[in-house]
C-alpha positions in Angstrom: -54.8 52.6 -41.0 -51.3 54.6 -40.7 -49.5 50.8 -40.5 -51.5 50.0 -44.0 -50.2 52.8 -45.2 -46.8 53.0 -44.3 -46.9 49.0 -45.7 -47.8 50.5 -48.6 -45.3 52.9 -49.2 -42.5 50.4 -48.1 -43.7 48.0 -51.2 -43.9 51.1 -53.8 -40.3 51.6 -52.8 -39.2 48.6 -53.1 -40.9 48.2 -56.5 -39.6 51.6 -58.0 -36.0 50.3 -56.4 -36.3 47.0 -58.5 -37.5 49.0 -61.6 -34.6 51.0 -61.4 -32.1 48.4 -61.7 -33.5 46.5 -65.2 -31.8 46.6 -67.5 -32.0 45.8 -71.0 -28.6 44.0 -71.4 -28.0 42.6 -68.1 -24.5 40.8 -69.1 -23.4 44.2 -69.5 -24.6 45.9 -66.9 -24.7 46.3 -63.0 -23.4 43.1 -61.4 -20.4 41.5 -60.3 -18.2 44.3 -58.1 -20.4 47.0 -59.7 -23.2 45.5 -57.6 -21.0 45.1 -54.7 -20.1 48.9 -54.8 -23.8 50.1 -55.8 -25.3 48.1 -53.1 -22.4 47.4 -50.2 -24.7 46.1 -47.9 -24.4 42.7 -50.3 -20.6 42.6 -50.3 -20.8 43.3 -46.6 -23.4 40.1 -46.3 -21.9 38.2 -48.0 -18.4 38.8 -46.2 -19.9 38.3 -42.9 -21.4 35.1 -43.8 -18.0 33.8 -45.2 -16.3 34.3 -42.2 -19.2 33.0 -39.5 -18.7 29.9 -41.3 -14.9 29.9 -41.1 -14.9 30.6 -37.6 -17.6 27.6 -36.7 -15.6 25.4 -38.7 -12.2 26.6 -36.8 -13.8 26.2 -33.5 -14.8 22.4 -34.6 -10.8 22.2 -34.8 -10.5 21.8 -38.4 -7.9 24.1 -40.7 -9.9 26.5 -43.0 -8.6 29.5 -45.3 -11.0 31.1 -47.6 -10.4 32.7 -50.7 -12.5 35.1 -51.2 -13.3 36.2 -55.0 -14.2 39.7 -56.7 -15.8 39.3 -60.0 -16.2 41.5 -62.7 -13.6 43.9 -62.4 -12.2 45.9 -64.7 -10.8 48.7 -63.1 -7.9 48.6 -60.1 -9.8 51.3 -58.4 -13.2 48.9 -58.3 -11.4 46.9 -56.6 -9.4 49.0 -54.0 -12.8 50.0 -52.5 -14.3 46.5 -52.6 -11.2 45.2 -50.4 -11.4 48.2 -48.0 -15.1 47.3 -47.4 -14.3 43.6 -47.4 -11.5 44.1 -44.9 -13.2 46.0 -42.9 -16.2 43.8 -42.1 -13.9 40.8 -42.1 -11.7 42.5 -39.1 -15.3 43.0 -37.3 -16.5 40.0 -37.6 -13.2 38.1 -36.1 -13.4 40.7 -33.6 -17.3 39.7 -32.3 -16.0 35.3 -32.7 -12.9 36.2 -30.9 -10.7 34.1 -33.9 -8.8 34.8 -36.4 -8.7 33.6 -39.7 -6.4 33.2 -42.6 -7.9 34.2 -45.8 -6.7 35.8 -49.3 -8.4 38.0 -51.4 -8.2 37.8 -55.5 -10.5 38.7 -58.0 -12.0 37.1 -61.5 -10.5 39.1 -64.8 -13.2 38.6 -67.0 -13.1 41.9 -69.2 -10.1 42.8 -72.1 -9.5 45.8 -69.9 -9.0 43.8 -66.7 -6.5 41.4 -68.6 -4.8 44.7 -70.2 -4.2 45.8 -66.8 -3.7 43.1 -64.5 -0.1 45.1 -63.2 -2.3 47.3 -61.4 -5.3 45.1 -60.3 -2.9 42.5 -58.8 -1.7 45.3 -56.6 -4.8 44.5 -54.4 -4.9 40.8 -55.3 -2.9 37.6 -54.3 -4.7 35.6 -57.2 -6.7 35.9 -59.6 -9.2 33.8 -61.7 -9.6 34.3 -65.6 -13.7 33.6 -66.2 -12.9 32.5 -69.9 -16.8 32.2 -70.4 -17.6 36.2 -70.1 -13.8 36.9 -71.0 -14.8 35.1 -74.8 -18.1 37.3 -74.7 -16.8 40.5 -74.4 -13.5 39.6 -76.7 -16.0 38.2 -79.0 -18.6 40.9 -78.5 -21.5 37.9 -78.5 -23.7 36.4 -76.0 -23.2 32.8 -75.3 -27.0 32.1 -74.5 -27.7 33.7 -78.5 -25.0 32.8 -80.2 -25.0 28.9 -79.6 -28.4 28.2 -80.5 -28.3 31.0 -83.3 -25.4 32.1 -86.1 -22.7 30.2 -84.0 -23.4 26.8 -85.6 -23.5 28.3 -89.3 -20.5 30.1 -88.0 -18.4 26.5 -87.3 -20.5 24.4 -89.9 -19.6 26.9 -93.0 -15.6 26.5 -91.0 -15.5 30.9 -90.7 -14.9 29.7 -86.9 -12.6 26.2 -86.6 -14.2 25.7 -83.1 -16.6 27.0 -80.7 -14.8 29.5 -78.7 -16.9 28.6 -75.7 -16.0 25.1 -75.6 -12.3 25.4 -76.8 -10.2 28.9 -75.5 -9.7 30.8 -78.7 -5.9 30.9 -78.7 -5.4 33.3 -80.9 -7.8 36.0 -79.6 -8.5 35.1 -75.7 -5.2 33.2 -75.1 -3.6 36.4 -76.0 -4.8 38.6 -72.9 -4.3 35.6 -70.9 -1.1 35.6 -71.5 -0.5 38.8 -71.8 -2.3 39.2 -67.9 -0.2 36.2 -66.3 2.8 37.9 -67.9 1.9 41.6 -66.4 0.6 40.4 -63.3 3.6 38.0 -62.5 5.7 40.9 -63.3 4.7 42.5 -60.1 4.6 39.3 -58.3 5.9 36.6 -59.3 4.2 33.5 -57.6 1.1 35.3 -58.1 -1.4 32.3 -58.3 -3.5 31.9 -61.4 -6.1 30.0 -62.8 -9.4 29.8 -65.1 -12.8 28.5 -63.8 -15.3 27.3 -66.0 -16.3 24.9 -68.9 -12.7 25.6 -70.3 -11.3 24.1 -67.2 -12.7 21.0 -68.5 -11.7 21.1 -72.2 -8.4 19.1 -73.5 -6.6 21.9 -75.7 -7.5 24.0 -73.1 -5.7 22.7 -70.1 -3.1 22.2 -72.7 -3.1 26.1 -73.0 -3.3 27.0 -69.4 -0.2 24.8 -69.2 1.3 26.2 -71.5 0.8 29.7 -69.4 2.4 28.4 -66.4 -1.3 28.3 -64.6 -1.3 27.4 -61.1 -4.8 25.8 -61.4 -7.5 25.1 -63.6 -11.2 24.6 -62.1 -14.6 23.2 -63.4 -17.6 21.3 -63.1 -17.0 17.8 -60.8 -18.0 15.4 -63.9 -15.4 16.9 -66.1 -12.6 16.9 -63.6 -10.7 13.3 -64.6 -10.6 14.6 -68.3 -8.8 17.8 -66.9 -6.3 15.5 -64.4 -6.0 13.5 -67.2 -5.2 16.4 -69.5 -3.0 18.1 -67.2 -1.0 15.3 -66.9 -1.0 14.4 -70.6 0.2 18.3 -71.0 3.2 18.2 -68.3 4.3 14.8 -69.5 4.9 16.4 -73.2 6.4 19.7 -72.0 9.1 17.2 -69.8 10.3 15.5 -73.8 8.7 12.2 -72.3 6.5 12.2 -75.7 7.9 13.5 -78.7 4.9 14.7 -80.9 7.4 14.3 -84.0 7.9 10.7 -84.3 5.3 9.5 -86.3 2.1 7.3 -86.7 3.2 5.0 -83.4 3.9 8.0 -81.5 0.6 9.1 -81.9 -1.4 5.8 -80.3 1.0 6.5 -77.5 -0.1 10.2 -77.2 -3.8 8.7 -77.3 -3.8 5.7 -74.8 -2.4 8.8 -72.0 
């Protein structure tokens, strides 16, 4: 009877835990590092499994260096005390496999605040991701999952928006704090490495953008990536004055058959 019980109370816990975390806009709320900091035993999971894996794979003689990713940040200090925790299960777990493994730590800027400050946050990062997806949410103060099946196709259709911001980077808007984040965070280090991950990372003018940044990568879904090599390439062949966009109707088939 006292195990039944104690069962019992173990599952109302765990159901009064789970009720206290919902939350009625999620996108908004407690995940990314804030869930990594409310709940460390994840990070610390998560972290341990990471490097397990590195270590088998080293032991099987094969080179390895994982790059491990905070999301969600938007303030230096969340990230100070996700690094500290990371670090320190990552030095205990080499310590128990007996190897050690080469690894950087980086985090995703997804939030205006994170791009207005990316001076300080690269402090405790050696690269960093820009996750243009939430990054044109919170610039745009919509949801993605509403808006494109709601007000977001009058929005293009009646020409208020020339694009949907979720397919194509707004330039004017979101390529702003990217740029204005590569240029802060490259002013404290300047090879810092630097790169977008998403749907964006597959779109055309995009690329074209992130070249136009001085990006170190771009990263998306594996059915998209020979349109983004193919972009990329198109995009360095015009910065080098191989194509001159100026010259004219002939030009422009040549611009095409890239």
């Amino acid at each position: 009877m006292d195990d039944l019980i104690e069962k019992i109370r173990e599952k109302e816990k765990m159901l009064k835990r789970v009720e206290s975390l919902r939350e009625a806009n999620p996108m908004l709320g407690l995940r990314g590092v804030r869930l990594g900091i409310y709940i460390p035993e994840l990070t610390i999971m998560q972290v341990r499994a990471i490097f397990e894996a590195a270590c088998m794979v080293i032991r099987e003689g094969k080179k390895i260096k994982p790059k491990i990713m905070i999301p969600l940040t938007c303030h230096v200090n969340e990230l100070k005390k996700q690094r500290q925790l990371l670090e320190q299960e990552a030095k205990k777990t080499m310590e128990k496999e007996g190897i050690k493994v080469d690894y950087s730590f980086g985090t995703m800027i997804e939030l205006p605040r994170a791009a207005l400050t990316a001076d300080q946050i690269v402090e405790y990062a050696s690269f960093v991701s820009f996750g243009t997806n939430d990054l044109t949410q919170t610039t745009f103060g919509i949801s993605r999952d509403d808006a494109e099946t709601g007000f977001l196709i009058e929005y293009m259709e009646s020409g208020i928006l020339p694009e949907n911001p979720f397919e194509v980077i707004d330039r004017d808007g979101v390529g702003q704090l990217l740029k204005m984040a590569v240029e802060k965070g490259r002013s404290v280090k300047p090879d810092l490495e630097c790169g977008i991950c998403g749907e964006h990372g597959g779109d055309p003018q995009s690329i074209h953008l992130c070249h136009d940044l001085k990006f170190t990568y771009v990263s998306c879904s594996p059915f998209r990536v020979p349109i983004a090599r193919l972009a990329a390439a198109h995009a360095a062949i015009k910065t080098s004055g191989m194509i001159d966009t100026q010259k004219g109707p002939d030009q422009k088939s040549t611009e095409k058959s890239l």
